[in-house]
C-alpha positions in Angstrom: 4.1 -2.0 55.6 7.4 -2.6 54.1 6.9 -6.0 53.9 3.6 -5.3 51.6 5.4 -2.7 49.4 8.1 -5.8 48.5 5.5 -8.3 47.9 3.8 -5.9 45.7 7.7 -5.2 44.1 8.0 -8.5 43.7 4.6 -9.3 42.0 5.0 -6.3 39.6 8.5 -7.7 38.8 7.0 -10.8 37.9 4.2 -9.3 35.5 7.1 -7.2 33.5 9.1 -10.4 33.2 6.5 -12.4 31.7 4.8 -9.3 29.7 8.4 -9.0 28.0 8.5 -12.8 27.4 5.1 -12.5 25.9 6.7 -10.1 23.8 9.6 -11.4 22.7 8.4 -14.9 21.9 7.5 -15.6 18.2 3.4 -15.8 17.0 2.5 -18.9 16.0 1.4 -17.8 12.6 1.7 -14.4 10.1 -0.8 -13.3 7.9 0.5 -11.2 4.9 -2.6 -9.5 3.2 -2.5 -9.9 -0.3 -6.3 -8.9 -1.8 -9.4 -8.1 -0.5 -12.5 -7.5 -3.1 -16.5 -7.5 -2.4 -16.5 -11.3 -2.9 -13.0 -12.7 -1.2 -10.2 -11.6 1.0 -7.0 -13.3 0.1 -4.3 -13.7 3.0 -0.7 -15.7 3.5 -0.6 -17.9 6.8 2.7 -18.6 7.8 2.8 -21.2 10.2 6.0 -21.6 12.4 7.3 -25.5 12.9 5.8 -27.2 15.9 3.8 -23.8 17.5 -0.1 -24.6 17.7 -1.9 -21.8 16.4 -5.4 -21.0 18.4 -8.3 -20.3 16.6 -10.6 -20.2 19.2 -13.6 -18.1 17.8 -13.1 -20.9 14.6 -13.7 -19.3 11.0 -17.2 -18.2 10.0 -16.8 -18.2 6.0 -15.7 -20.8 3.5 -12.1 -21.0 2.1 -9.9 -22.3 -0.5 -6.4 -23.0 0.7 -3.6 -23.3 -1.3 -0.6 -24.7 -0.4 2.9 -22.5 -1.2 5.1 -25.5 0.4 5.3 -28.9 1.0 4.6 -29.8 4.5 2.6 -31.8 7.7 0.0 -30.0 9.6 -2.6 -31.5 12.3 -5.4 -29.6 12.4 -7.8 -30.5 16.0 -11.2 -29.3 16.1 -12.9 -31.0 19.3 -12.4 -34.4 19.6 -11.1 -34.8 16.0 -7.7 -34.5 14.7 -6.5 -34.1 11.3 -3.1 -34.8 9.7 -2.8 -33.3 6.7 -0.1 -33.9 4.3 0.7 -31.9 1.0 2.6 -30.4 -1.8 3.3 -26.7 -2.9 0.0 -25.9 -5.1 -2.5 -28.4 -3.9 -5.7 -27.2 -3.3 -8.3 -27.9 -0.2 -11.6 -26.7 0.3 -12.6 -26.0 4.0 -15.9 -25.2 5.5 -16.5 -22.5 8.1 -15.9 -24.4 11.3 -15.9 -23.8 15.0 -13.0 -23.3 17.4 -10.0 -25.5 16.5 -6.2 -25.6 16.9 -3.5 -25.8 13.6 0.1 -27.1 14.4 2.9 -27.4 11.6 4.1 -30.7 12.5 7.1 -30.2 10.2 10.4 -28.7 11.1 10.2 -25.8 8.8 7.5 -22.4 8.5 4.7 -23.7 6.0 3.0 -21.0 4.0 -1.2 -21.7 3.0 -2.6 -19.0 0.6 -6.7 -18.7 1.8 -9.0 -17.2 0.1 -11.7 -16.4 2.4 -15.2 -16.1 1.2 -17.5 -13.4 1.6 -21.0 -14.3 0.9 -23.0 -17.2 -1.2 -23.3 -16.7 -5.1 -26.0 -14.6 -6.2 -27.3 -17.1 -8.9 -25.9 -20.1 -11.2 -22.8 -19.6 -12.6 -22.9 -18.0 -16.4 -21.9 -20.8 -18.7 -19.9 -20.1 -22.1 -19.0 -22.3 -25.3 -15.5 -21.1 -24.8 -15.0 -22.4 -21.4 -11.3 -22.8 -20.5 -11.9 -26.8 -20.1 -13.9 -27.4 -22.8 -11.7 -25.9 -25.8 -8.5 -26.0 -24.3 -8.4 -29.7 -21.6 -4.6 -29.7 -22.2 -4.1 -26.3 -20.4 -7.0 -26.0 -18.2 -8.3 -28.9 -15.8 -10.5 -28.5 -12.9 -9.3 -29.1 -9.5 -11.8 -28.7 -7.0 -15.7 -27.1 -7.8 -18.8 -26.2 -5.6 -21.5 -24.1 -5.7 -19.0 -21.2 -4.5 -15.8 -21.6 -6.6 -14.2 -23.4 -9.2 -10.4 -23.9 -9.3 -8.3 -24.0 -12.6 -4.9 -25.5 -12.5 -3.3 -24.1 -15.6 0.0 -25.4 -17.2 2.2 -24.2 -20.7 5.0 -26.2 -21.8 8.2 -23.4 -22.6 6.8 -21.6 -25.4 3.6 -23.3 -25.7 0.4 -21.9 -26.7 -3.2 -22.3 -26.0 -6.8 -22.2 -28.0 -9.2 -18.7 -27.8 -11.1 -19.6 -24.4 -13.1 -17.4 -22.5 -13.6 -16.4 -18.9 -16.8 -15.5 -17.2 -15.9 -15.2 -13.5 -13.7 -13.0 -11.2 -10.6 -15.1 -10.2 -7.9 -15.6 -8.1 -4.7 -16.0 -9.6 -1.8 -17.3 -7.7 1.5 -17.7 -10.0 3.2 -21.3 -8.9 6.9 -20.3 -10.6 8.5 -17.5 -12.3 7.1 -16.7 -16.0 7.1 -13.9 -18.2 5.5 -11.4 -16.6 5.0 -12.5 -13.0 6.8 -14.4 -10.0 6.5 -17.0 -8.1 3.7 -16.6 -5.2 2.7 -13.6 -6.9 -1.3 -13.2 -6.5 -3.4 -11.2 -8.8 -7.3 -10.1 -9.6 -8.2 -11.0 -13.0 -12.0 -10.2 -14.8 -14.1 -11.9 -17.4 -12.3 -12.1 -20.7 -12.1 -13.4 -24.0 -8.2 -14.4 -25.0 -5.6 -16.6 -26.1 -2.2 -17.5 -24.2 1.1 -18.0 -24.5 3.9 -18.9 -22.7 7.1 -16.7 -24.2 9.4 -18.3 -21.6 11.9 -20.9 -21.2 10.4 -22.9 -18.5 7.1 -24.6 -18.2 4.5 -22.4 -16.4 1.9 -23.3 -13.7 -0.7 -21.5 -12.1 -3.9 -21.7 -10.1 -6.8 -19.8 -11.1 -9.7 -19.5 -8.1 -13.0 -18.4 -10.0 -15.5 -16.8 -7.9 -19.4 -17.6 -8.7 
């Protein structure tokens, strides 16, 4: 009988030890919520430096990631891996998928901005004569477009200023460096509208604008 009650010490011992170690050791990634609206839910992964991060039920919606760092990342989804190198504000698209596995193969945390789709469009896309990259191409290109989203990358020279342009879609707005008015990584909602800009400051600003059909 004694002998049992120290095995059964001895196993419980074990279980504490590796329930604190469980504990103590770091997740493999952070998500930081930064929006979530009817038609997107916009989140900051943080992914440690060479600590796979498990996604086994894989993602179910479409996604837009943007990248806040520069960095290496293999991404392993079956039998296929990915290596994946990029700069602070490029832009991916990435499908819903099945289970897969994410490592950050550099020696650094990486941050990815995603914003995570809700649902499909519910028609075509309005269309206006002011659009952004029609009467303004030196501010406003096009990165990336599908039926889903379209994705602005918007740059002012200091104290430069743009034509009247109008917006039709919800967006996304993720600041890229500091700029009158907002900081760096700073994320924000914007609506339709009808405006011009201007950028007041001293240094050249950059943005990404994620427009939701």
């Amino acid at each position: 009988m004694q002998g049992t009650r120290m095995t059964q010490q001895a196993a419980l011992a074990l279980l504490l030890a590796a329930g604190l170690r469980a504990q103590s050791a770091p997740a493999p990634a952070a998500i930081a919520s930064k929006l979530d609206t009817p038609q997107a839910r916009v989140y900051v992964a943080t992914l440690l430096p060479h600590t796979p991060a498990r996604s086994p039920d894989g993602h179910a919606t479409n996604r837009v990631l943007v990248f806040l760092d520069d960095g290496v990342l293999t991404r392993q989804e079956g039998t296929d891996t990915q290596t994946i190198t990029f700069h602070r504000g490029d832009v991916r698209w990435r499908p819903a998928s099945g289970a897969y596995v994410a490592e950050n193969t550099s020696d650094r945390p990486i941050r990815i901005l995603e914003v995570d789709l809700k649902g499909r469009p519910a028609g075509p896309a309005p269309v206006s004569q002011l659009d952004a990259t029609v009467v303004d191409k030196r501010h406003y290109t096009i990165d990336l477009e599908n039926d889903q989203v379209r994705v602005l990358r918007v740059h002012y020279d200091a104290h430069d200023a743009g034509a009247l342009h109008q917006h039709m879609l919800n967006r996304v707005v993720i600041y890229l460096n500091d700029q009158p008015g907002a900081k760096a990584d700073e994320v924000r909602m914007s609506g339709p509208a009808t405006h011009t800009e201007q950028n007041a400051g001293d240094q050249p600003a950059d943005r990404i604008a994620v427009e939701l059909k």
